[in-house]
DRENSEVEX-853344 format. One record per residue (C-alpha): residue in three letters; x, y, z; residue number from 0. Coordinates in Angstrom, 1 decimal. Example, Ala and Ser with C-alpha at 12.3 -4.5 7.8 and 13.67 -1.06 7.14 Angstrom:
<pts>
PT  resn       X       Y       Z  resi
PT   Ala    12.3    -4.5     7.8     0
PT   Ser    13.7    -1.1     7.1     1
</pts>
This chain:
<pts>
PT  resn       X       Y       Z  resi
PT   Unk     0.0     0.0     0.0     0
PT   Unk     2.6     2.6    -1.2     1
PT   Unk     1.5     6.0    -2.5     2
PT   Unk     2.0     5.7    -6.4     3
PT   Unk     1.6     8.6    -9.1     4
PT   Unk    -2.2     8.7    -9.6     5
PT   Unk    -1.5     9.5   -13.2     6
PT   Unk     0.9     6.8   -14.5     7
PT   Unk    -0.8     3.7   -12.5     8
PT   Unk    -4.6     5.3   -14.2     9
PT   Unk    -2.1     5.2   -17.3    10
PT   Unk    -1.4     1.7   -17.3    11
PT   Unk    -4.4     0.1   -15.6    12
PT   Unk    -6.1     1.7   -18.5    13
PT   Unk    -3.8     0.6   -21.3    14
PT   Unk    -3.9    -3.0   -19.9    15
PT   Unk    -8.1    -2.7   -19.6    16
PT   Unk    -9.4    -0.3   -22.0    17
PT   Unk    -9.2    -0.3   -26.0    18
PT   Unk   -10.3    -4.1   -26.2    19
PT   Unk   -14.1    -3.9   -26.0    20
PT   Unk   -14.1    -4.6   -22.3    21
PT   Unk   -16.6    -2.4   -21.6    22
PT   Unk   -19.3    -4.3   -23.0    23
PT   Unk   -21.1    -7.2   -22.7    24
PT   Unk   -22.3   -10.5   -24.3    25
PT   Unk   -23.8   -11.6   -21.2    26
PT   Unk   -21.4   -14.6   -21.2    27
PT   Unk   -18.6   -12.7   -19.5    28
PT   Unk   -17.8   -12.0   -15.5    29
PT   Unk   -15.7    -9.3   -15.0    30
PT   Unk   -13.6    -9.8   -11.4    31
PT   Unk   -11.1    -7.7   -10.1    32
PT   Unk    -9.8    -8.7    -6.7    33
PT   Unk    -6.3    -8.3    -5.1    34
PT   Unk    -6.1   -11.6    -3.0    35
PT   Unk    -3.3   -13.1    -2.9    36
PT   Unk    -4.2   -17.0    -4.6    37
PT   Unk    -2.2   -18.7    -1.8    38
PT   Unk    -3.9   -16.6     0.9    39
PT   Unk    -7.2   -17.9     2.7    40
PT   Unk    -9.6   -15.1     0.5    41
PT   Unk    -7.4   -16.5    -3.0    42
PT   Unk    -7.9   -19.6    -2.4    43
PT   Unk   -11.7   -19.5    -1.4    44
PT   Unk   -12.1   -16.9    -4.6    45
PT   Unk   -10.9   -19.1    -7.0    46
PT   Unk   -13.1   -22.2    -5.8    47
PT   Unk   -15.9   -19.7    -6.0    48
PT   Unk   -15.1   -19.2    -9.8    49
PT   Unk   -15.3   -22.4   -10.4    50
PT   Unk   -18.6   -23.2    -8.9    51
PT   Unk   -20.2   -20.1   -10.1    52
PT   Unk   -18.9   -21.4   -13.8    53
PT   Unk   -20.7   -24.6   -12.9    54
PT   Unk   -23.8   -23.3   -11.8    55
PT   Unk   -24.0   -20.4   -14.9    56
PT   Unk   -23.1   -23.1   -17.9    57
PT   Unk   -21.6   -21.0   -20.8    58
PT   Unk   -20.3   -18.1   -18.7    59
PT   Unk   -17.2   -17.4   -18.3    60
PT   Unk   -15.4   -15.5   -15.8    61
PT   Unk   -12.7   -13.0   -16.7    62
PT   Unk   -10.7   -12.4   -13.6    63
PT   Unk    -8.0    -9.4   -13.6    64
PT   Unk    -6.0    -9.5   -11.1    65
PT   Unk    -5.3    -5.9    -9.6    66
PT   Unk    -2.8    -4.7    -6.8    67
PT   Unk    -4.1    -3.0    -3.8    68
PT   Unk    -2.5     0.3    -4.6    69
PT   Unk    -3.4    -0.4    -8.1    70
PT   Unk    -7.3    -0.2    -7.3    71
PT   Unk    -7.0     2.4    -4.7    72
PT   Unk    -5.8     5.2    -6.7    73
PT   Unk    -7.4     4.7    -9.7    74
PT   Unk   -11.2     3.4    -9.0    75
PT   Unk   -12.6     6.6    -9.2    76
PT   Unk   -11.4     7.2   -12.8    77
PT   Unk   -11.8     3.7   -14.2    78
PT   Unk   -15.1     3.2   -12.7    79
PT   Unk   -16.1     6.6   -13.9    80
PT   Unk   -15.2     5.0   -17.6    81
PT   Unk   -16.8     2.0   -19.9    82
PT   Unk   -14.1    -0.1   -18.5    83
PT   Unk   -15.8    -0.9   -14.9    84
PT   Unk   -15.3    -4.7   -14.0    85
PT   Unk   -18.6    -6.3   -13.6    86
PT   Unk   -17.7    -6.8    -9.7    87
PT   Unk   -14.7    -5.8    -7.6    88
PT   Unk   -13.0    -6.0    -4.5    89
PT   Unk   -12.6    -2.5    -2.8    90
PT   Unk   -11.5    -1.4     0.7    91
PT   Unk   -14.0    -0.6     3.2    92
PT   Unk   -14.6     2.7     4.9    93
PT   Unk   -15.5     6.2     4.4    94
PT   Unk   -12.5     7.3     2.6    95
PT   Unk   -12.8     4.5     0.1    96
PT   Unk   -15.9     2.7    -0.4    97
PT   Unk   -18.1     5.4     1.1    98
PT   Unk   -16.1     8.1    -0.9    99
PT   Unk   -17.0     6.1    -4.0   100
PT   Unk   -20.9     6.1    -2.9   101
PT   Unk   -20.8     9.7    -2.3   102
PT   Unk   -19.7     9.7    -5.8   103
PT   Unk   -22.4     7.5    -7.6   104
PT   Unk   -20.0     5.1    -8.7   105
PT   Unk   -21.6     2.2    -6.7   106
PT   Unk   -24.6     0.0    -7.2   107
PT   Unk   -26.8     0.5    -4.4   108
PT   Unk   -27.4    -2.9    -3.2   109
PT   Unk   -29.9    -2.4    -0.8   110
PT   Unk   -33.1    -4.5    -2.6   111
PT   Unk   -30.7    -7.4    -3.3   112
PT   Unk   -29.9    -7.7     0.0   113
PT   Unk   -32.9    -7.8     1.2   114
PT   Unk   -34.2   -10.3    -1.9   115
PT   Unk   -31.2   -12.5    -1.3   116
PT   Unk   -30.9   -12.8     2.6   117
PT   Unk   -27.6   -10.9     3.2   118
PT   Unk   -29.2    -7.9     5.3   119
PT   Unk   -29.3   -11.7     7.9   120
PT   Unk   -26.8   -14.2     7.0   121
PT   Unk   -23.8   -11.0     7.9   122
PT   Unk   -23.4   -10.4    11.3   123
PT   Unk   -24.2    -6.8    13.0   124
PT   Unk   -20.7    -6.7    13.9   125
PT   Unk   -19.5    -6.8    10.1   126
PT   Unk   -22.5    -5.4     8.0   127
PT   Unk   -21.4    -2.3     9.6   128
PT   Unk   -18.8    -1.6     6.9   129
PT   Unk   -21.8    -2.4     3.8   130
PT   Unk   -23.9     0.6     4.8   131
PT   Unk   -23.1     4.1     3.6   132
PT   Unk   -25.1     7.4     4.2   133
PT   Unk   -25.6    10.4     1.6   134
PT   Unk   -22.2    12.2     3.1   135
PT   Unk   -20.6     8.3     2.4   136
PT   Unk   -20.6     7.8     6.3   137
PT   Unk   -20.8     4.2     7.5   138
PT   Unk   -22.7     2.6     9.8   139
PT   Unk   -26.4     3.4     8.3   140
PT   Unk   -28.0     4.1     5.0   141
PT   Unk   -28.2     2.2     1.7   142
PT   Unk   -26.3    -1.4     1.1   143
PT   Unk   -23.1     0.1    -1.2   144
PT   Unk   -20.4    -3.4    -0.4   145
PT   Unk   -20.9    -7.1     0.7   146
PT   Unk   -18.4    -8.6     3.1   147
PT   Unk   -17.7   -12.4     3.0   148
PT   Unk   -15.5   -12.6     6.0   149
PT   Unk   -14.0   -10.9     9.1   150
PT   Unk   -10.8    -9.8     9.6   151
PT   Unk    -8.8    -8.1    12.9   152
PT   Unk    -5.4    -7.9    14.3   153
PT   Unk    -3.3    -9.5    17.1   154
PT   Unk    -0.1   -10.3    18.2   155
PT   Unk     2.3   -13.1    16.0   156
PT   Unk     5.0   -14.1    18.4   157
PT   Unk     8.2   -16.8    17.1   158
PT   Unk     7.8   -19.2    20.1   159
PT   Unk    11.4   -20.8    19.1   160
PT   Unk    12.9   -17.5    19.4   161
PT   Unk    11.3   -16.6    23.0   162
PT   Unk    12.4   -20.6    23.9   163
PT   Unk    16.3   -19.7    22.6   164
PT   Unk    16.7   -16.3    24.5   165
PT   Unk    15.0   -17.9    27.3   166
PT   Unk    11.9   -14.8    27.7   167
PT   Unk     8.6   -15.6    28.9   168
PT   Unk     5.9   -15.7    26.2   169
PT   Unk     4.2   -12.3    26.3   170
PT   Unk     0.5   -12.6    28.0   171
PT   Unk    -0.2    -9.4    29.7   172
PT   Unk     0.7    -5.6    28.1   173
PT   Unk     3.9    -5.5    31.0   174
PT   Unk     5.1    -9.0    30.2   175
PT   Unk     5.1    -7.8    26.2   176
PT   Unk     7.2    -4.4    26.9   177
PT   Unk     9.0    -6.7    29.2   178
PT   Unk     9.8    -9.3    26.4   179
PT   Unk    10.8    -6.5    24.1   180
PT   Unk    13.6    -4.8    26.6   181
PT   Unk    14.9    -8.1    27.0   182
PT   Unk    15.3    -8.9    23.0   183
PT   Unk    16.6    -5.6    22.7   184
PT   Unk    19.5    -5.8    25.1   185
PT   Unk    20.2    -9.5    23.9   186
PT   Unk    20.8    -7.1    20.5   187
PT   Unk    17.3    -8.5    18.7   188
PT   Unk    15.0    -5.9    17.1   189
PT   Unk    11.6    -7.4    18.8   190
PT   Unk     9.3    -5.5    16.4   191
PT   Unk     8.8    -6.2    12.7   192
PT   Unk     7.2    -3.1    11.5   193
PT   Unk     6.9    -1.7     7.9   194
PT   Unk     6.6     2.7     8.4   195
PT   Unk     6.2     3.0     4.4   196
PT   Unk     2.5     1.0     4.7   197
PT   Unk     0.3     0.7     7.0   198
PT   Unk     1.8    -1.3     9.6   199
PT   Unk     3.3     1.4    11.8   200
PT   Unk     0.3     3.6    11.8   201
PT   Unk    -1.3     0.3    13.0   202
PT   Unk     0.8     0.2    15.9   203
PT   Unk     0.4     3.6    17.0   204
PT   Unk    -3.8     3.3    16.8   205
PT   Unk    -3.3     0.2    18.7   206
PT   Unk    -2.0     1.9    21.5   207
PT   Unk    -4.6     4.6    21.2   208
PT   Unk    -7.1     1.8    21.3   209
PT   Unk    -5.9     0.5    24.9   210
PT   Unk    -6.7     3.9    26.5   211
PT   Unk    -9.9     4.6    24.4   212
PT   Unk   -13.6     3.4    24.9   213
PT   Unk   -15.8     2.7    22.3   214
PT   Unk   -17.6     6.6    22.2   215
PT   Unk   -13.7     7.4    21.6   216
PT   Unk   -13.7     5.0    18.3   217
PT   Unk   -17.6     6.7    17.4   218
PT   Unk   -16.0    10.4    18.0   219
PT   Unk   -12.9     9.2    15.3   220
PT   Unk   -14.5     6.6    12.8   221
PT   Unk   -18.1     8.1    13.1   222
PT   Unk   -18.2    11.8    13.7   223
PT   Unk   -20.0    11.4    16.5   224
PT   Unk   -18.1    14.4    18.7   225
PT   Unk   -15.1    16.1    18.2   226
PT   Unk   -12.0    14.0    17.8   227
PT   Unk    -8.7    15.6    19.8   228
PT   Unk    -5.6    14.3    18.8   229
PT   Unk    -3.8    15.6    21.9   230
PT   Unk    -6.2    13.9    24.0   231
PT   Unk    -4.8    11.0    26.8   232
PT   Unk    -5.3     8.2    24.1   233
PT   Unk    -3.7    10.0    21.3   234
PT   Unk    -0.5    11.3    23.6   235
PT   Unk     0.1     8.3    25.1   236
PT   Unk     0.1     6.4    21.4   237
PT   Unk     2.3     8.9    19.9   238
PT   Unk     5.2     9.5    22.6   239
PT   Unk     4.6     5.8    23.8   240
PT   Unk     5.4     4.7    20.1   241
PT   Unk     8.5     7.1    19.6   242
PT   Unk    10.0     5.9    23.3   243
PT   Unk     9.6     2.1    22.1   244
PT   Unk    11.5     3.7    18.9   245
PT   Unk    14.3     5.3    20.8   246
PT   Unk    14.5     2.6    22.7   247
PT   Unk    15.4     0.3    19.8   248
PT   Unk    11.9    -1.6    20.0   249
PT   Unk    10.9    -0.4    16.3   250
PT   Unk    13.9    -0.1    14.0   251
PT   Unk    14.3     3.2    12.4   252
PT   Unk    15.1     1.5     9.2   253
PT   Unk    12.0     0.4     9.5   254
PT   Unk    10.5     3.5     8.2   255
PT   Unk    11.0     2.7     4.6   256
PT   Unk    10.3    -0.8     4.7   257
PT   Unk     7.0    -2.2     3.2   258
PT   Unk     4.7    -4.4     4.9   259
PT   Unk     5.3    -7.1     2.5   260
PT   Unk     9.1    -7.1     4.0   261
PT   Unk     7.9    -7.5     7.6   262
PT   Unk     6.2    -9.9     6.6   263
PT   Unk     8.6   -11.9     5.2   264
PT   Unk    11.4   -10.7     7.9   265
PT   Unk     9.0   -12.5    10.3   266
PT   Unk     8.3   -15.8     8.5   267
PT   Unk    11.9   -15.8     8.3   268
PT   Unk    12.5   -16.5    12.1   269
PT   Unk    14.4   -12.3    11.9   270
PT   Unk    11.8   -11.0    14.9   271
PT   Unk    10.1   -12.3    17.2   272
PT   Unk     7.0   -10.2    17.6   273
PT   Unk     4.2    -9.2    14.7   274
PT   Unk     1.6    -7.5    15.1   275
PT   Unk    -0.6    -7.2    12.2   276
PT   Unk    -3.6    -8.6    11.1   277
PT   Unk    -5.6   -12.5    10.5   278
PT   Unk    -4.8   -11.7     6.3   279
PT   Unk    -1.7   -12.6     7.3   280
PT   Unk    -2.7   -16.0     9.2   281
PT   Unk    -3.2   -18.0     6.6   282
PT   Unk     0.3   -17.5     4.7   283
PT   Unk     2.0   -18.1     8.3   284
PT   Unk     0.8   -21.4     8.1   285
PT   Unk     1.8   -22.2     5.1   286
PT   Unk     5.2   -20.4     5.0   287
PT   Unk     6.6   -19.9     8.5   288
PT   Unk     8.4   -23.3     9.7   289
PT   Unk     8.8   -22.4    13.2   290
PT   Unk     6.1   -22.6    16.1   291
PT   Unk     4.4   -19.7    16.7   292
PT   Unk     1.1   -18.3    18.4   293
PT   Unk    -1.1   -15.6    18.6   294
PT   Unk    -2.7   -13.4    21.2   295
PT   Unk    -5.2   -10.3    21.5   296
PT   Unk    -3.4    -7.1    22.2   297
PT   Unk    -3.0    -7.5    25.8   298
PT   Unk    -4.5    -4.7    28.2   299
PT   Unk    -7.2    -3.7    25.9   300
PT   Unk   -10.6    -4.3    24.9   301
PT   Unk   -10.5    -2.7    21.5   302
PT   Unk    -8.5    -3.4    18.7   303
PT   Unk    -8.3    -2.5    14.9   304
PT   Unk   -10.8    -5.1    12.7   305
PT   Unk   -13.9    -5.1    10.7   306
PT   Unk   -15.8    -6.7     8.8   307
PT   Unk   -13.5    -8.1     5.1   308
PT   Unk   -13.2    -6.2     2.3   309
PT   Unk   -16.1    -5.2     0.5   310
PT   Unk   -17.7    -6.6    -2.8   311
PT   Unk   -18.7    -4.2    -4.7   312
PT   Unk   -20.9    -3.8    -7.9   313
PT   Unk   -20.1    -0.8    -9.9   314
PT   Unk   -22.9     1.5   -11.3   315
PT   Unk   -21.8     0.7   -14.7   316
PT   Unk   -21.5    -3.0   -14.3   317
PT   Unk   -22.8    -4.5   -17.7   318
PT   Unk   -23.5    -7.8   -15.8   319
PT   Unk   -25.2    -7.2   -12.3   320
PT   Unk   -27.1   -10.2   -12.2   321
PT   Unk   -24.2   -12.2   -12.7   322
PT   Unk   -22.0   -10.3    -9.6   323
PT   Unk   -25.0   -10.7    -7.2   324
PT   Unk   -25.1   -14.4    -8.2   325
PT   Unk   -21.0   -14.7    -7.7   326
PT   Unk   -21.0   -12.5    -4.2   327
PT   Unk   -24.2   -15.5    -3.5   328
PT   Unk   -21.4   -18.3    -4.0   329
PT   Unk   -18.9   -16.5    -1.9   330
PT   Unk   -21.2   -16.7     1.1   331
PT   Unk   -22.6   -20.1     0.7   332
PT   Unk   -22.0   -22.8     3.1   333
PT   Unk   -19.1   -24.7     0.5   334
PT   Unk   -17.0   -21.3     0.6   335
PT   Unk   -17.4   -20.2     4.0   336
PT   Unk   -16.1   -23.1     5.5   337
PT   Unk   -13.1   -23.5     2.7   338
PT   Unk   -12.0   -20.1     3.7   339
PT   Unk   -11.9   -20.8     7.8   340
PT   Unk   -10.0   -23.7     6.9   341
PT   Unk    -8.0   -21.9     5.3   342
PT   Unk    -6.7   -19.4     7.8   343
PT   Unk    -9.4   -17.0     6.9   344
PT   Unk   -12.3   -15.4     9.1   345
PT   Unk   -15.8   -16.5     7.5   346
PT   Unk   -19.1   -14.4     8.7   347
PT   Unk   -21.5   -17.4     7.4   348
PT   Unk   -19.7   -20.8     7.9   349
PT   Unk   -20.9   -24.0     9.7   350
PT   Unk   -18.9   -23.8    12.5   351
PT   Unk   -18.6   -27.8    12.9   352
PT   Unk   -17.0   -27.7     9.3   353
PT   Unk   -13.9   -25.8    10.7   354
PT   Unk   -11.5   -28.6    11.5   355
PT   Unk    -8.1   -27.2    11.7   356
PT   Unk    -6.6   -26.2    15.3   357
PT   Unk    -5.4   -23.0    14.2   358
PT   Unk    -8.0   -21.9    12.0   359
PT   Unk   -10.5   -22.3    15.0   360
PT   Unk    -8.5   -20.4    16.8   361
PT   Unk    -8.2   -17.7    14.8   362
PT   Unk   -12.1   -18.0    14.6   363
PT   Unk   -12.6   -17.8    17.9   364
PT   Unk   -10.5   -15.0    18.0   365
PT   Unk   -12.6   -13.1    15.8   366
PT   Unk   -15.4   -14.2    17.7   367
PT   Unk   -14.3   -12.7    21.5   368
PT   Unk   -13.5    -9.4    20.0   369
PT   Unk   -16.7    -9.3    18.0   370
PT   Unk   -19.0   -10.1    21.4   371
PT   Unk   -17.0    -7.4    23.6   372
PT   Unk   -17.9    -4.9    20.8   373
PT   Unk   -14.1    -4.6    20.1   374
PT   Unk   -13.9    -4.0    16.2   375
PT   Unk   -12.5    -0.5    16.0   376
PT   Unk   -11.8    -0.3    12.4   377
PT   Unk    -8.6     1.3    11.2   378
PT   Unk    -6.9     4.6    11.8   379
PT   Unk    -7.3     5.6     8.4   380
PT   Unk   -11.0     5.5     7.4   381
PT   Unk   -12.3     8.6     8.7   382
PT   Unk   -11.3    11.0     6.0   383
PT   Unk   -10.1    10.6     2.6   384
PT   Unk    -6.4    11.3     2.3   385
PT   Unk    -5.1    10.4     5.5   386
PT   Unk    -3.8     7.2     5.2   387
PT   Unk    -0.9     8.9     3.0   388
PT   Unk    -0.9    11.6     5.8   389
PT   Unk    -0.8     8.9     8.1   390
PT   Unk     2.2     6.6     6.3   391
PT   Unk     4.0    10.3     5.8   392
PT   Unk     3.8    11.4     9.7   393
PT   Unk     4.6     8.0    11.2   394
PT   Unk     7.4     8.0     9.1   395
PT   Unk     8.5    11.2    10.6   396
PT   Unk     8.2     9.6    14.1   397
PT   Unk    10.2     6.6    13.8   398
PT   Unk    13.0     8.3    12.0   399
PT   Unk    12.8    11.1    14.7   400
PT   Unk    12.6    14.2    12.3   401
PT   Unk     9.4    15.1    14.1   402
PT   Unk     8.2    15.2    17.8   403
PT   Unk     5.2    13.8    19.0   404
PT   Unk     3.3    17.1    20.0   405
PT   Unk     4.1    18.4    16.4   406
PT   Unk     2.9    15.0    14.6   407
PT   Unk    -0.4    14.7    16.6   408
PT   Unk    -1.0    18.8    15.4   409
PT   Unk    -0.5    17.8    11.9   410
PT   Unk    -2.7    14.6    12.0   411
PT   Unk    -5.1    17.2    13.9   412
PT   Unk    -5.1    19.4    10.7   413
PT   Unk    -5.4    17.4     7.8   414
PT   Unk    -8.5    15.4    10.0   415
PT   Unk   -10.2    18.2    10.3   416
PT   Unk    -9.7    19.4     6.7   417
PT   Unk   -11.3    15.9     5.5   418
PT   Unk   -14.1    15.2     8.0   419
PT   Unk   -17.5    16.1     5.7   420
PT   Unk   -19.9    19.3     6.8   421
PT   Unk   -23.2    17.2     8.1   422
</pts>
């Protein structure tokens, strides 16, 4: 999720979509554009999806295009504003994204479909949330704009061999985590993976906003209900809590270039000991990491960043919409669901006996604690369009020291209040 030039990457996603006729339709055609990756829990589910959807709709094809995150971000406006809209898509949730494109009339409203077709009651409360936008593109309430198909949150990842070999007590309470991290620091290990070019520092620092905040806190920040202070308690103790752990040698100031792919991959690599990032990740740790490892809520706090998945979406100009509501059908029937928890993802409409591995019930019933404590809090860059490049740009700032906690919560302070919509 790196900032790239808006023009070029409308440039090529154009060249490589446009000019060839795709914006019309035979009715024998599915446009898909997702940005799963096809060994990850969602890929993998997708994909079988496709295939059963092809079996159930015999002489339709589906044409999946495979688009980057960044890719889709920056450009959706202008290609679904064009005759070269995908049938159906995958797009971020939130009001700087999917309720910005609502705002817009780029989106089919969904509402009567999912009402006709049951998913108003087959998604839980706790994840329809993210499906509902207002006129000002405000979540929460409205008209049906996105359909999620699973859940998603984040916790701690912790390299149980690597605790074992420098003899430190696995981290179960918020003292016995700073705790573990002194100790890897002096033994000369950098305890925190952490990627300050995407979102995974920013992450962090909402995190430990989170363990100070309530959930008329989150409403005030995600919601617009109430004024949101950035030099309030939670917001101090996140920023100069996040900069001492820096200092401190707990978050690498290298780090602030590096991309959250790298972390990643730095972590499945046995390099640090303690992730914290979110369940897309959990599937891909079980296939890739080759040490033992475990999970754990953020300790010390009720709330933590998570939602409900990424949204389906149906453009407005979506030549084939029966089709899409048909293939977003297959994505939440019983068959996928339970391939996708079984595959190390989070499913909102699975049979919960059909989940047989360990560690994807786990991560399940992860999900499941947060969701009954009303501890989703969504992600620190939702509220206003723009700010998750404000946020990438001044969380840089703070790990590599070039700015001071009072001066990066002002300017977090004034590009919020720029963005947050006149109601």
């Amino acid at each position: 999720m790196v900032a790239t030039a808006v023009v070029l990457a409308g440039s090529l996603l154009l060249t490589s979509c446009g000019g060839s006729g795709s914006g019309t339709s035979d009715g024998k055609t599915l446009r898909l554009w997702h940005y799963e990756g096809p060994d990850s829990a969602m890929g993998v589910a997708w994909n079988e999806a496709i295939k059963e959807f092809e079996a159930k709709h015999p002489g339709v094809k589906v044409k999946f295009e495979e688009k980057g995150f960044e890719q889709i971000q920056k450009t959706a406006p202008m290609v679904l504003n064009s005759s070269d809209a995908p049938d159906i898509m995958e797009y971020n949730k939130g009001n700087a994204t999917a309720g910005l494109l609502s705002r817009q009339g780029l989106l089919t409203d969904l509402t009567a479909e999912a009402g006709k077709r049951g998913w108003d009651k087959e998604i839980p409360a706790s994840v329809r949330t993210t499906s509902m936008y207002d006129a000002n593109g405000v979540m929460g309430s409205g008209k049906w704009y996105g359909v999620p198909n699973y859940g998603e949150y984040t916790m701690v990842f912790y390299n149980k061999d690597l605790f074992r070999k420098y003899k430190i007590a696995e981290p179960r309470t918020f003292g016995r985590l700073t705790a573990a991290m002194d100790e890897f620091a002096r033994a000369g290990v950098t305890p925190l993976a952490n990627a300050g070019a995407e979102y995974m520092a920013q992450q962090y620092l909402y995190q430990l906003a989170l363990s100070r905040a309530d959930r008329s806190w989150v409403d005030k920040y995600e919601l617009y209900k109430g004024r949101t202070d950035f030099h309030d308690a939670a917001w101090t103790y996140a920023a100069t809590t996040f900069a001492d752990w820096v200092r401190k040698g707990w978050i690498s100031k290298a780090s602030s270039g590096t991309k959250a792919e790298d972390a990643g991959v730095s972590w499945i690599r046995g390099k640090a000991p303690i992730l914290f990032s979110g369940s897309w990740w959990y599937g891909r740790f079980q296939t890739e990491a080759t040490f033992d490892w475990d999970t754990s809520l953020w300790p010390g706090s009720n709330l933590t960043l998570g939602s409900g998945g990424n949204l389906w979406v149906v453009p407005k100009g979506a030549k084939n919409k029966e089709l899409a509501y048909d293939f977003i059908d297959i994505t939440l029937s019983k068959k996928i669901q339970n391939l996708l928890g079984n595959k190390g993802g989070v499913p909102v409409a699975a049979d919960a006996s059909a989940i047989t591995d360990p560690r994807a019930k786990a991560l399940i019933s992860g999900f499941n604690t947060v969701s009954a404590r009303d501890g989703l809090a969504f992600y620190p860059d939702w509220p206003v369009a723009g700010f998750y490049d404000t946020l990438v740009s001044e969380t840089q700032k703070l790990i590599t020291g070039s700015e001071k906690p009072d001066a990066y919560l002002g300017n977090l302070q004034k590009a919020y209040d720029q963005g947050v919509p006149k109601r």
